[in-house]
Each structure stands twice: as C-alpha cells, then as structure tokens.
C-alpha positions as CSV (number, residue, x, y, z in Angstrom):
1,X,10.8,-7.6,-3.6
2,X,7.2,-7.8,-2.2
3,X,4.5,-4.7,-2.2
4,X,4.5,-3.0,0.8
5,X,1.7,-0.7,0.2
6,X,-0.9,-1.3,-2.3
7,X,-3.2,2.6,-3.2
8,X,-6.4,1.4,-4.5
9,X,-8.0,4.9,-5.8
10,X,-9.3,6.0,-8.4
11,X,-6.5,8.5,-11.0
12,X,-7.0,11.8,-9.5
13,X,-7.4,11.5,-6.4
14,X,-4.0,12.9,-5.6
15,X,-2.1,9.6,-6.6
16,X,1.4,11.2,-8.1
17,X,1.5,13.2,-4.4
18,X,1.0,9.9,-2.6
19,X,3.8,8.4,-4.9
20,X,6.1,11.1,-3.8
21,X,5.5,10.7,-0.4
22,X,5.7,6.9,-0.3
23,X,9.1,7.4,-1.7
24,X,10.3,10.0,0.5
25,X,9.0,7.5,3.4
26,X,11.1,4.5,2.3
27,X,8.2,2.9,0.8
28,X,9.2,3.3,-2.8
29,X,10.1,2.9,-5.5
30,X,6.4,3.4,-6.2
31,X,4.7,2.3,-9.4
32,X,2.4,4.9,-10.7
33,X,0.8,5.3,-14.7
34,X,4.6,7.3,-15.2
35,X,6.1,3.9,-14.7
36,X,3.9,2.5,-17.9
37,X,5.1,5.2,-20.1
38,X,8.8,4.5,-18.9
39,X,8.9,1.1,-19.5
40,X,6.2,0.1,-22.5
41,X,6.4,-3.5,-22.4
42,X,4.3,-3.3,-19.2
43,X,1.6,-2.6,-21.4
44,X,1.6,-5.9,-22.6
45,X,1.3,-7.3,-18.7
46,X,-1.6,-5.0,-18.4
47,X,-3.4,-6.3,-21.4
48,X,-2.5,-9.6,-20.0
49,X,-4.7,-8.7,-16.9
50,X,-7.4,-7.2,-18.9
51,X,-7.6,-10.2,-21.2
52,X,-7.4,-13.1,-18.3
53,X,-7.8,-11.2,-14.8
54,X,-4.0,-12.1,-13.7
55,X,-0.6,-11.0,-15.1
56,X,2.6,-11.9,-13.5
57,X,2.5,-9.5,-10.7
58,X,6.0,-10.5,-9.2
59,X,7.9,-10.3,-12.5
60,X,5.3,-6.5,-13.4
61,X,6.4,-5.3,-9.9
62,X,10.3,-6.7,-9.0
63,X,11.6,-3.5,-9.2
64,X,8.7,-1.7,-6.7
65,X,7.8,-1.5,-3.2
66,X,4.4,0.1,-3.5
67,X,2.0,0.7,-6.3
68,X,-0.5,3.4,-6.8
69,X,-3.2,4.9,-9.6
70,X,-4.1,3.1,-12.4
71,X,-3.8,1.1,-14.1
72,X,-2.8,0.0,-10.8
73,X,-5.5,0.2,-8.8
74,X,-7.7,-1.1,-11.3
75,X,-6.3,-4.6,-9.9
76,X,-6.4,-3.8,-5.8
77,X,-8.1,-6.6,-4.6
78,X,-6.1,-9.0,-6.5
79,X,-2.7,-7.1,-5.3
80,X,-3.6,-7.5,-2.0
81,X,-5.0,-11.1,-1.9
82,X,-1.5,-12.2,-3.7
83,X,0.5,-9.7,-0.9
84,X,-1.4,-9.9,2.5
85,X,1.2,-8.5,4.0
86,X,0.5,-4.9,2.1
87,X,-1.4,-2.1,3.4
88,X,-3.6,-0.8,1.7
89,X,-4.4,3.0,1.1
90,X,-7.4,4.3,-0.7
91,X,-7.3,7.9,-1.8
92,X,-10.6,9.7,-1.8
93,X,-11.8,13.2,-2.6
94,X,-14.5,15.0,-2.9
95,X,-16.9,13.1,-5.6
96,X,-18.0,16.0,-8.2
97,X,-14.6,17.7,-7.9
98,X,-13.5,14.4,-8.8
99,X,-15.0,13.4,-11.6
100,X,-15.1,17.7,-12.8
101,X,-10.9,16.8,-12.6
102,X,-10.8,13.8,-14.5
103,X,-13.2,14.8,-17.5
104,X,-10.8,17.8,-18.3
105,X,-7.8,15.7,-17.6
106,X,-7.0,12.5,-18.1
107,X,-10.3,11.2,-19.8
108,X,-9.6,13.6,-23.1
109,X,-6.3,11.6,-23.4
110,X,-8.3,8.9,-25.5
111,X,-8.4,11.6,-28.4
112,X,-4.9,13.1,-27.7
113,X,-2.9,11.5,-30.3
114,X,-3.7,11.5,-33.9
115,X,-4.2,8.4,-36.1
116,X,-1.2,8.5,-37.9
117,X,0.7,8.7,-34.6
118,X,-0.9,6.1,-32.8
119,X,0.3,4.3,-36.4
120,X,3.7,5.1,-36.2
121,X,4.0,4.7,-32.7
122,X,2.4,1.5,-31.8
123,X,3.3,2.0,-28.1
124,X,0.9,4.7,-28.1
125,X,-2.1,2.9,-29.6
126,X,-1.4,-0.2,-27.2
127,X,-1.6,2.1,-23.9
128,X,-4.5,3.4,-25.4
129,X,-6.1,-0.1,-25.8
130,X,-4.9,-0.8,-22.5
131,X,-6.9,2.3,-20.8
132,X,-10.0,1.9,-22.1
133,X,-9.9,-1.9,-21.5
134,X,-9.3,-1.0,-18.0
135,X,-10.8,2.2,-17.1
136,X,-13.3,3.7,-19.6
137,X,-14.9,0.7,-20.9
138,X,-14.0,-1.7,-17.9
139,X,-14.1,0.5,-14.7
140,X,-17.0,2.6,-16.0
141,X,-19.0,0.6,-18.7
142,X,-18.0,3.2,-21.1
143,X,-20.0,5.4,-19.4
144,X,-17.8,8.1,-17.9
145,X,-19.2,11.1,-19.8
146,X,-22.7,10.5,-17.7
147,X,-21.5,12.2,-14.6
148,X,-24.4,10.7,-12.7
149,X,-23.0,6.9,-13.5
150,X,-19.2,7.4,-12.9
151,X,-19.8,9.4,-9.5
152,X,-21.4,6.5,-8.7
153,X,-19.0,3.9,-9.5
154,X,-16.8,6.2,-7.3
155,X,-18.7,5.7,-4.4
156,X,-19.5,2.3,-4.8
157,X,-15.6,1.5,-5.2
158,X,-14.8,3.4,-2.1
159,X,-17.5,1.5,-0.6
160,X,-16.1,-2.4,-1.5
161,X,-13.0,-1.3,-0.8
162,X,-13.9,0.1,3.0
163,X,-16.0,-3.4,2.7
164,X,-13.2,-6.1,1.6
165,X,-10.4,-4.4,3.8
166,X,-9.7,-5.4,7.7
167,X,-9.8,-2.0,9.7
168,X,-6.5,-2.5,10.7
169,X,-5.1,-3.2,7.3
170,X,-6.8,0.2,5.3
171,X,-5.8,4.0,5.3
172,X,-8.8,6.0,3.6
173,X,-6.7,9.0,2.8
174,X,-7.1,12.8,1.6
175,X,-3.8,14.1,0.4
176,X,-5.3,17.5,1.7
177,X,-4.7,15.8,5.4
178,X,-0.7,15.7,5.0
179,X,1.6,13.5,6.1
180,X,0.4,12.8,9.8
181,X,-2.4,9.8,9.4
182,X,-0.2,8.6,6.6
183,X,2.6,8.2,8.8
184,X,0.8,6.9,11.8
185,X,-0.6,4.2,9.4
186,X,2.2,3.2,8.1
187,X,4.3,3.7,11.4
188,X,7.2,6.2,10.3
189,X,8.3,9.4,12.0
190,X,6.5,12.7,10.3
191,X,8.8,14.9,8.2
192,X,9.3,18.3,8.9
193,X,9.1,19.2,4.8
194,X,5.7,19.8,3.9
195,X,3.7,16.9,2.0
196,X,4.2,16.6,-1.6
197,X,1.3,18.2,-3.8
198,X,1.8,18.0,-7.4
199,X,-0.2,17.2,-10.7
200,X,-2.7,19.6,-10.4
201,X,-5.3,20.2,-13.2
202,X,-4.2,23.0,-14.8
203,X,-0.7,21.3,-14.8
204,X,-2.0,18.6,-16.8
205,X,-4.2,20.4,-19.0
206,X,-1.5,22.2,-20.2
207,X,0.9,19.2,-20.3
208,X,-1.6,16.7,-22.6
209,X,-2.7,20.2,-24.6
210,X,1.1,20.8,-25.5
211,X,1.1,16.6,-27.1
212,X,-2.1,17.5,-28.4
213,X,-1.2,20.5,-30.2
214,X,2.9,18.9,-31.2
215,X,1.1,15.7,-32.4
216,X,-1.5,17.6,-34.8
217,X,1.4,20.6,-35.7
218,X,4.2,18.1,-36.7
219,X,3.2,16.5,-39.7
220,X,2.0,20.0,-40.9
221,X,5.8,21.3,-39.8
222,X,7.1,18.2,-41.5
223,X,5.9,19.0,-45.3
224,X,6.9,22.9,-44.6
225,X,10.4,21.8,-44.1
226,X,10.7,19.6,-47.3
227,X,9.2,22.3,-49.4
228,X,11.6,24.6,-48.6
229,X,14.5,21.9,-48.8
230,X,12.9,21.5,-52.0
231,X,13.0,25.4,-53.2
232,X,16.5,25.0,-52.2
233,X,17.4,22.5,-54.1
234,X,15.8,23.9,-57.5
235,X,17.4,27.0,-57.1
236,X,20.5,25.8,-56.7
237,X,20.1,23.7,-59.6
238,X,19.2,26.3,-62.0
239,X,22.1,28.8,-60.3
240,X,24.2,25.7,-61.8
C-alpha cells in the first residue's frame, strides 16, 4: 500500500475531522496520533526518525492510505519526496486561535501523567520522549510557551509548505470550508452528510483532565483499598 494523501499541518488544526473525512472518502485508513497510542511499537519508528531523519516509512505505513497530524506531519516533506504520487493537504486555521487551542490542549499533555506512571508504564514515557523530540523541542525549539515564536513557526511552516509544493499537487484547507474543495481536490463526488467535525477543545480538555485526575487519584485509591482489606482481615482475626 502506498500514501495517497499526505496532511502536513500542524495538531489542531482540525486533523481528527480531516481523518474522518478521508476515510469516509475512500482515502483511509488514515494514520493520525490515535494510531500511535493503538499500536505503541510505532513509537519506536518515530524515535527512529527523530534520532536519524528516516524510519521505515513503508513498513510504519503498510496498513494506511493517508496520514495526517503529528507526529505525522512533523515528517511531510520527507513523505512526500518518498510518495510523489500523494497529494498533499495542509490544514490551516486562524494563527492565535491556533496556538490559544493547542496551549490548553495538547501541549499540557507533557505534565499529564505522573512519575510513577510514566515508570510503570514505559509506553507512556517513550511517547512522551517521542513528542517533545518532535514537536516541543524539535518543531518549536522548546519554545512553545512564547506565543510570539510558535505563531511564528506556524506561519513560516505554512509558508515552506505553500513554497516546496507544485500548485497542482497542494490543498491548503480550513475544515470550516466542508467537504466541497476537499473533494474537488481530491476528485470524488461530494456527500450529502455533513463534514465531520470533531475533537473540539473543550472535548479534549475534559478528556486529558479525566487521565490527569485517574493518574494522580489511583495510587491514592490504591492504599485506601488495602487499608481497609487490612481492617478486614484483623478483625476477622481477632473474631477467631
């Protein structure tokens, strides 16, 4: 299987909607960030990338006909140098909105697990590696909390992008415009159900709040339950 569409924006720019729609187009499966936390050994490919600039792209992406998002798009212009046949579409949105979205979504994710979970879980701490690698300390020079720098780096990425891509080869897409120049790009019939939105903010604040708040609570939950097993057990021993 080869890519058939390659998205090279940023997270939050209404990637998971373009994933749905590529798939109700016949353009997917589409590889999104979801697909990392389904199958953790891609982690490994990605720190791969990070480490040399290349991964095996054809043995990351057998099972996909598109990719979108990061860590994804981190890797674009390499995707579509090694499949020149892919389109490529670059989801934009408005710049302040965009970076006011990602700084209370996805960018407090690099705090959202405790130590001792990241520990036990060593998928957890890997992905973690792997994000900053890639997008916080790579993509943005570790810089993302000055929203000056990363709204630049925003632009400028549009920018190359528009630059490197042959008109005819590049979508520069709002989600907010539906499916018409998505489906004249991509030369597919419009559908009559409305275009996918999904993975709004206050969805995902509430989503990475609730591992937040399980991760932190658990441990606490833990030692409750074993004093209480505990109690049981001395009071059955002295009813004996």
């Amino acid at each position: 299987m080869t890519l058939r569409v390659i998205g090279a924006g940023f997270g939050r720019t209404g990637t998971l909607s373009l994933k749905q729609a590529l798939d109700e187009l016949g353009f997917g499966p589409t590889y999104h960030m979801e697909e990392v936390f389904r199958h953790p050994s891609h982690v490994g490919r990605w720190l791969d990338y990070a480490s040399h600039g290349t991964t095996d792209w054809d043995a990351l992406f057998a099972s996909y006909d598109s990719v979108v998002d990061f860590p994804a798009s981190c890797a674009w212009e390499q995707l579509a140098s090694q499949y020149p046949s892919a389109k490529i579409v670059l989801t934009v949105r408005d710049p302040s909105r965009w970076w006011t979205s990602t700084a209370t979504t996805i960018y407090p994710t690099r705090t959202m697990f405790p130590g001792w979970f990241t520990q036990l879980v060593p998928f957890t701490r890997r992905w973690l590696e792997m994000t900053d690698r890639l997008v916080w300390s790579g993509i943005f020079d570790g810089q993302f909390e000055d929203r000056e720098h990363a709204v630049r780096v925003f632009e400028e990425h549009i920018a190359h992008v528009r630059s490197r891509c042959e008109p005819e080869r590049l979508l520069v897409f709002d989600v907010s415009q539906g499916w018409e120049p998505l489906c004249a790009f991509l030369d597919v019939r419009v559908p009559t159900r409305p275009f996918p939105h999904v993975n709004d903010a206050a969805t995902l604040r509430r989503r990475f709040a609730a591992i937040r708040w399980g991760t932190r609570v658990a441990p606490v939950a833990a030692l409750g339950v074993g004093a209480e097993a505990a109690r049981r057990r001395a009071r059955r021993r002295r009813a004996t």
